[in-house]
N, CA and C atoms as a LAMMPS dump frame, in Angstrom:
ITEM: TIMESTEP
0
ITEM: NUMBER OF ATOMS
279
ITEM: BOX BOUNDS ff ff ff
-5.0000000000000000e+02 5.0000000000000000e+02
-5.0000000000000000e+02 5.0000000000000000e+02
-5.0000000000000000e+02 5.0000000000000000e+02
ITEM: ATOMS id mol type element x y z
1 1 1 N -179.802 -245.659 -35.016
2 1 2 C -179.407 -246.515 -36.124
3 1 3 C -180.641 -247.279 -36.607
4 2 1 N -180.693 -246.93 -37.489
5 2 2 C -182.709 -247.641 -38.648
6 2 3 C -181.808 -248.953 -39.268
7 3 1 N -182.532 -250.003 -38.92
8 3 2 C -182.166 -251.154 -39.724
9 3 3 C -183.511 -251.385 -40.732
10 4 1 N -183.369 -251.39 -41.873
11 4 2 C -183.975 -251.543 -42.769
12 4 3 C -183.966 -253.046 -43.112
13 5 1 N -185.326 -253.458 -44.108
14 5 2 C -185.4 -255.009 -44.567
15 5 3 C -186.607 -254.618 -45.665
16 6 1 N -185.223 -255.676 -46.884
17 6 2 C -186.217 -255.648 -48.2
18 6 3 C -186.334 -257.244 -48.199
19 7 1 N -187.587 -257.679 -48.743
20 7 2 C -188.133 -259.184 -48.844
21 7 3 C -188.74 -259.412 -50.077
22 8 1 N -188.133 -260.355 -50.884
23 8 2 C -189.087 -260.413 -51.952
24 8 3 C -189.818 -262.43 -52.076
25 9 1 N -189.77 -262.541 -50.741
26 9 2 C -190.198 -263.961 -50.671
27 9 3 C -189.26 -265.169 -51.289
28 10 1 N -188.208 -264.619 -51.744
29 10 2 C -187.245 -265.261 -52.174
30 10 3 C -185.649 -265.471 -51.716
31 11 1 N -185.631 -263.943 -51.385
32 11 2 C -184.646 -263.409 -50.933
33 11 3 C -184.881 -262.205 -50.203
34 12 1 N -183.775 -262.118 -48.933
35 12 2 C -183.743 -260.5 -48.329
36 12 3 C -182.74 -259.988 -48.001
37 13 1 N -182.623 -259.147 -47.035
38 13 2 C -181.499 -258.128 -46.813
39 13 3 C -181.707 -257.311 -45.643
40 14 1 N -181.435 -257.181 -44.512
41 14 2 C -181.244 -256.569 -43.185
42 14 3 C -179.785 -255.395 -43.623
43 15 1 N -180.573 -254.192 -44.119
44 15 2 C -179.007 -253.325 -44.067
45 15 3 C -179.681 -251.853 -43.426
46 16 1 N -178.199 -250.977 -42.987
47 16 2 C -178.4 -249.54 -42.369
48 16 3 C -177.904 -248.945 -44.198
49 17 1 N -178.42 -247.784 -43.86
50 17 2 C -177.892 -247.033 -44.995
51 17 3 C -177.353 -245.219 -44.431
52 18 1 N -176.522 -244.954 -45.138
53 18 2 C -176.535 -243.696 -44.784
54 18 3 C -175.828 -242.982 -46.265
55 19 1 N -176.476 -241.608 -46.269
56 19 2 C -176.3 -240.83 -47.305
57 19 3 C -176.355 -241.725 -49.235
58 20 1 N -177.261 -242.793 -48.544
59 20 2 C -177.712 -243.432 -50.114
60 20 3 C -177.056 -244.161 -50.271
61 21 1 N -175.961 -244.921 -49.316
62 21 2 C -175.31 -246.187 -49.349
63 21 3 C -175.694 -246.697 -48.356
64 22 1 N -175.258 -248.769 -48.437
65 22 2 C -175.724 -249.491 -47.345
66 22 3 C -174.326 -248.995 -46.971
67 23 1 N -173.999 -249.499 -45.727
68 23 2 C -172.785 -249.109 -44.943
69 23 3 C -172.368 -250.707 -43.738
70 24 1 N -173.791 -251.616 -43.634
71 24 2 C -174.207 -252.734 -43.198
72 24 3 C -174.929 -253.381 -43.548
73 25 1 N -174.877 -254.63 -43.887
74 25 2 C -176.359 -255.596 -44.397
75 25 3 C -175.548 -256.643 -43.934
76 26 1 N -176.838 -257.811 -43.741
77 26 2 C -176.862 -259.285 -43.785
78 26 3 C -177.723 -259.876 -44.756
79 27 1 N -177.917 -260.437 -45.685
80 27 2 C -178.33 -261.49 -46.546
81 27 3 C -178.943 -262.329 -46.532
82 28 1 N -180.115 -263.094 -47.028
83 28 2 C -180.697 -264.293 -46.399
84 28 3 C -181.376 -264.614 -47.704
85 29 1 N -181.789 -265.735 -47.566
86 29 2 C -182.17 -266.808 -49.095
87 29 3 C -183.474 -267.613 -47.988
88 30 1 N -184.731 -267.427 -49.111
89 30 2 C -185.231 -268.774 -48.161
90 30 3 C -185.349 -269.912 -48.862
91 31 1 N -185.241 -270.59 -47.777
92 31 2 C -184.81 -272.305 -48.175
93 31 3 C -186.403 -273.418 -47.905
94 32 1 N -187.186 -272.877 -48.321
95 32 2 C -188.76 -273.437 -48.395
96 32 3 C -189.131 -272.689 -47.184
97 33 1 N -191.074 -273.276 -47.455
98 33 2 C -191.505 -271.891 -46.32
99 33 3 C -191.69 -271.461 -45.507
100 34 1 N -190.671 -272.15 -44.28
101 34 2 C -190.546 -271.808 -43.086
102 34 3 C -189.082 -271.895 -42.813
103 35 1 N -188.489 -271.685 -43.645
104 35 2 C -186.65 -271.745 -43.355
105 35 3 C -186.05 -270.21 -44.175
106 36 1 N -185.22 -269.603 -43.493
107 36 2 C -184.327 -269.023 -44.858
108 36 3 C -182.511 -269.306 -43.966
109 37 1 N -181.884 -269.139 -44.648
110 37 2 C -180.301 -269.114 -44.74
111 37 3 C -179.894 -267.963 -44.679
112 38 1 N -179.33 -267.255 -43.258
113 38 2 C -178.288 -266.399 -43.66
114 38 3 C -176.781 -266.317 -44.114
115 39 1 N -176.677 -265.829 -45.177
116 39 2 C -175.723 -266.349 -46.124
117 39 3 C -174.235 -265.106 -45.989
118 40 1 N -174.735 -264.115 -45.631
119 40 2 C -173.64 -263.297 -45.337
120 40 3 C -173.834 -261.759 -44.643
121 41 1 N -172.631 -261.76 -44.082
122 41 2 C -173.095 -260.363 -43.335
123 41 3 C -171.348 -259.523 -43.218
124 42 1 N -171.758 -257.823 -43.916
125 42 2 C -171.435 -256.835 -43.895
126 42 3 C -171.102 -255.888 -43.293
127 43 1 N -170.631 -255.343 -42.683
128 43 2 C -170.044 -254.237 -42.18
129 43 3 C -169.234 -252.942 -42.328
130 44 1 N -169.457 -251.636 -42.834
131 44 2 C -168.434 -250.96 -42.856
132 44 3 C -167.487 -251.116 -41.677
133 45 1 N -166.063 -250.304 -42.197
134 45 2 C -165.068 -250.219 -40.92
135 45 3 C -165.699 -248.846 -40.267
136 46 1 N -165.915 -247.988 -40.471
137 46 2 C -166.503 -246.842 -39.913
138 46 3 C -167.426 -247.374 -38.862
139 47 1 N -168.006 -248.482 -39.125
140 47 2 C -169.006 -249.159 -37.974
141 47 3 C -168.707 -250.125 -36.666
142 48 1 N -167.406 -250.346 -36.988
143 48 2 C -166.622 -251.364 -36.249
144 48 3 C -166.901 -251.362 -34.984
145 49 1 N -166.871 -252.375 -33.762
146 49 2 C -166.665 -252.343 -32.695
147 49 3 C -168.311 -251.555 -32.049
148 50 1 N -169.209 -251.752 -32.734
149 50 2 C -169.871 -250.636 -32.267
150 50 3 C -171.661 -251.751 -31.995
151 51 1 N -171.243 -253.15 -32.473
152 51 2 C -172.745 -253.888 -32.496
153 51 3 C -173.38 -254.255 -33.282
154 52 1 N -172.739 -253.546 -34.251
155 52 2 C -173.696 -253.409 -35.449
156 52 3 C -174.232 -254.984 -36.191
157 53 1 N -173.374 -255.853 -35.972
158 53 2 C -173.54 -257.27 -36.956
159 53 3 C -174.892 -257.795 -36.165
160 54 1 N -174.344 -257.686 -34.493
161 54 2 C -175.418 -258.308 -33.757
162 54 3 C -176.415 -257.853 -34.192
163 55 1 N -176.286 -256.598 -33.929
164 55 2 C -177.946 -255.664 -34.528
165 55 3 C -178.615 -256.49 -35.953
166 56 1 N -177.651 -256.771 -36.697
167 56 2 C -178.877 -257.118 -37.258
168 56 3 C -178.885 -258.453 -37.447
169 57 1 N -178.084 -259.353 -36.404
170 57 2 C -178.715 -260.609 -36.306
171 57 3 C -180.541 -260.899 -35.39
172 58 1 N -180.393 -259.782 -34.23
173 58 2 C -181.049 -259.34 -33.688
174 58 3 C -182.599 -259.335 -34.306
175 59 1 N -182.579 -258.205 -35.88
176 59 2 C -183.417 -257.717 -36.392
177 59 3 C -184.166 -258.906 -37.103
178 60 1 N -182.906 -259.937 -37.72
179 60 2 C -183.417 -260.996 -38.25
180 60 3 C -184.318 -261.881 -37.194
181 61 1 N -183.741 -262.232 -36.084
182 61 2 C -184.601 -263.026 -35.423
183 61 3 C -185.698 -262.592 -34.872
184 62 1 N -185.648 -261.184 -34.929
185 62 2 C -187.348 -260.588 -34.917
186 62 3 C -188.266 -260.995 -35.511
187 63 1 N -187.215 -260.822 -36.959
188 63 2 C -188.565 -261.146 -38.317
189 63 3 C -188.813 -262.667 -38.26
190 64 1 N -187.955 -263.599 -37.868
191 64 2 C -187.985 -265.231 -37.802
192 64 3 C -189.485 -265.437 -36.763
193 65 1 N -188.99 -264.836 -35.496
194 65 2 C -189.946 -264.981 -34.785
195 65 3 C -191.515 -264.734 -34.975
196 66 1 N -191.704 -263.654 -35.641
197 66 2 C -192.935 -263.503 -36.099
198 66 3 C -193.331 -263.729 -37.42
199 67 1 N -192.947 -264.459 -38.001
200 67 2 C -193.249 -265.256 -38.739
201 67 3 C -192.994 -266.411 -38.945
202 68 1 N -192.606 -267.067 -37.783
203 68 2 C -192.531 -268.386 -37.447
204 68 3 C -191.777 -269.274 -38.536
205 69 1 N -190.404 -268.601 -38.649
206 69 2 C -189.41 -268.814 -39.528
207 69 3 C -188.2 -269.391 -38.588
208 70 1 N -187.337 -270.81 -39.1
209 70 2 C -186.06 -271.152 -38.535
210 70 3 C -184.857 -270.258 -39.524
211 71 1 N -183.566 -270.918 -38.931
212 71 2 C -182.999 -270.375 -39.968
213 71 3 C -181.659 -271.78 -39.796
214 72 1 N -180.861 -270.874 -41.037
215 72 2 C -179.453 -271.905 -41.283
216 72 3 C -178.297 -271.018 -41.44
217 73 1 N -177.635 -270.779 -40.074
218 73 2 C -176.704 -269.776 -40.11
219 73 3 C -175.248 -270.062 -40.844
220 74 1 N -175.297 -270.182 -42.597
221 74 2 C -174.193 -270.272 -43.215
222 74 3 C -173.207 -269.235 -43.036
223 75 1 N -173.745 -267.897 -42.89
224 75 2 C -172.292 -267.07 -42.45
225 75 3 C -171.852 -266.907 -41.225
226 76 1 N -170.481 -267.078 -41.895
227 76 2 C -169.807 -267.852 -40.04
228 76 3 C -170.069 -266.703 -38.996
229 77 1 N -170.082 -265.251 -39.51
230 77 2 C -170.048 -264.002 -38.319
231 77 3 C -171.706 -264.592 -37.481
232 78 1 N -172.703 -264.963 -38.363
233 78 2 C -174.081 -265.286 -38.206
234 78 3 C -173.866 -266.348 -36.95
235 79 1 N -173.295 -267.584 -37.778
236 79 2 C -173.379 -268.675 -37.305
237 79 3 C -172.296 -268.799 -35.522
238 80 1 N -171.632 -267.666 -35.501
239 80 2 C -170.824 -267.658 -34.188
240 80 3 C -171.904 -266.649 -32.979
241 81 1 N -172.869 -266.099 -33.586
242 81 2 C -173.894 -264.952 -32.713
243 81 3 C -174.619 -265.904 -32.191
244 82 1 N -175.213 -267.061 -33.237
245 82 2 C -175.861 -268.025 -32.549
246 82 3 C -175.7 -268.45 -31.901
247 83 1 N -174.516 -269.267 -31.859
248 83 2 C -173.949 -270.403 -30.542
249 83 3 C -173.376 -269.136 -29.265
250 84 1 N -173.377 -267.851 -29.323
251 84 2 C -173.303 -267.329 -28.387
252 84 3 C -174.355 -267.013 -27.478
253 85 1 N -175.571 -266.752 -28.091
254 85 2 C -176.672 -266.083 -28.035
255 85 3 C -177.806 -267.14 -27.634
256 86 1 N -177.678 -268.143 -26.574
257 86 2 C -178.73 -269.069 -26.703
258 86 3 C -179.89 -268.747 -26.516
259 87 1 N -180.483 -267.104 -26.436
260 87 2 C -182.086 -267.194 -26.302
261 87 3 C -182.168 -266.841 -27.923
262 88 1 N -181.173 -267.076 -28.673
263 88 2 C -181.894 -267.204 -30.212
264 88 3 C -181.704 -268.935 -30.559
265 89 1 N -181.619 -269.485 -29.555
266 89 2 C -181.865 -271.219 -30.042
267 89 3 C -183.18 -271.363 -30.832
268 90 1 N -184.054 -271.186 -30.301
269 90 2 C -185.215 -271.428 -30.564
270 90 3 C -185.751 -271.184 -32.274
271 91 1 N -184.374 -270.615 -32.889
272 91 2 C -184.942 -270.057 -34.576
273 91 3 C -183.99 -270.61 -35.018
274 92 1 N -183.019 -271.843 -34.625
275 92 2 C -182.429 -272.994 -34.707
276 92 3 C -182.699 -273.602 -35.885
277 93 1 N -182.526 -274.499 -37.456
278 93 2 C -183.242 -275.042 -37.629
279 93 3 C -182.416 -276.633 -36.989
C-alpha cells in the first residue's frame, strides 16, 4: 500500500490511489510555519478494518517529524489516533 503526499506549502493531502482514484486521504492546512491542521480523513469501505486511517496518520507524523512541524488534530478520526498513540505526543501542538 503507497501512501502518497501532495504539498503546496499551503495545503496537503496524505492519500492511496488505485486505478486513478484516491480510495484514502487525510487533509491538512498549514496554520503558520511550523504548524498545519489535520482537517479530515477518508476512507473507502473496500479499505475498512484494514489500518488504513492510522497509516496515514502515521505518514503524516513522519512528515511532521522531519520537518519539525506540530500539528492540530481537528478531525476527530485524527484527533482520537492521537490521544491513543502517545509516542505521537511529541507533534502535539
Amino acid at each position: 500500500m503507497n501512501i502518497q503526499q501532495e504539498d503546496n506549502t499551503k495545503k496537503g493531502v496524505f492519500y492511496i490511489e488505485q486505478d486513478g482514484s484516491r480510495i484514502a486521504q487525510m487533509t491538512y492546512t498549514y496554520a503558520g510555519p511550523n504548524k498545519i491542521i489535520i482537517d479530515h480523513t477518508e476512507v473507502d469501505e473496500s479499505l475498512k478494518g484494514q489500518g488504513v486511517g492510522y497509516k496515514l496518520v502515521d505518514a503524516a507524523v513522519s512528515f511532521m517529524r522531519e520537518n519539525d512541524l506540530k500539528v492540530i488534530p481537528l478531525c476527530p478520526f485524527a484527533a482520537s489516533v492521537f490521544k491513543k498513540k502517545t509516542e505521537y505526543s511529541d507533534r502535539l501542538f
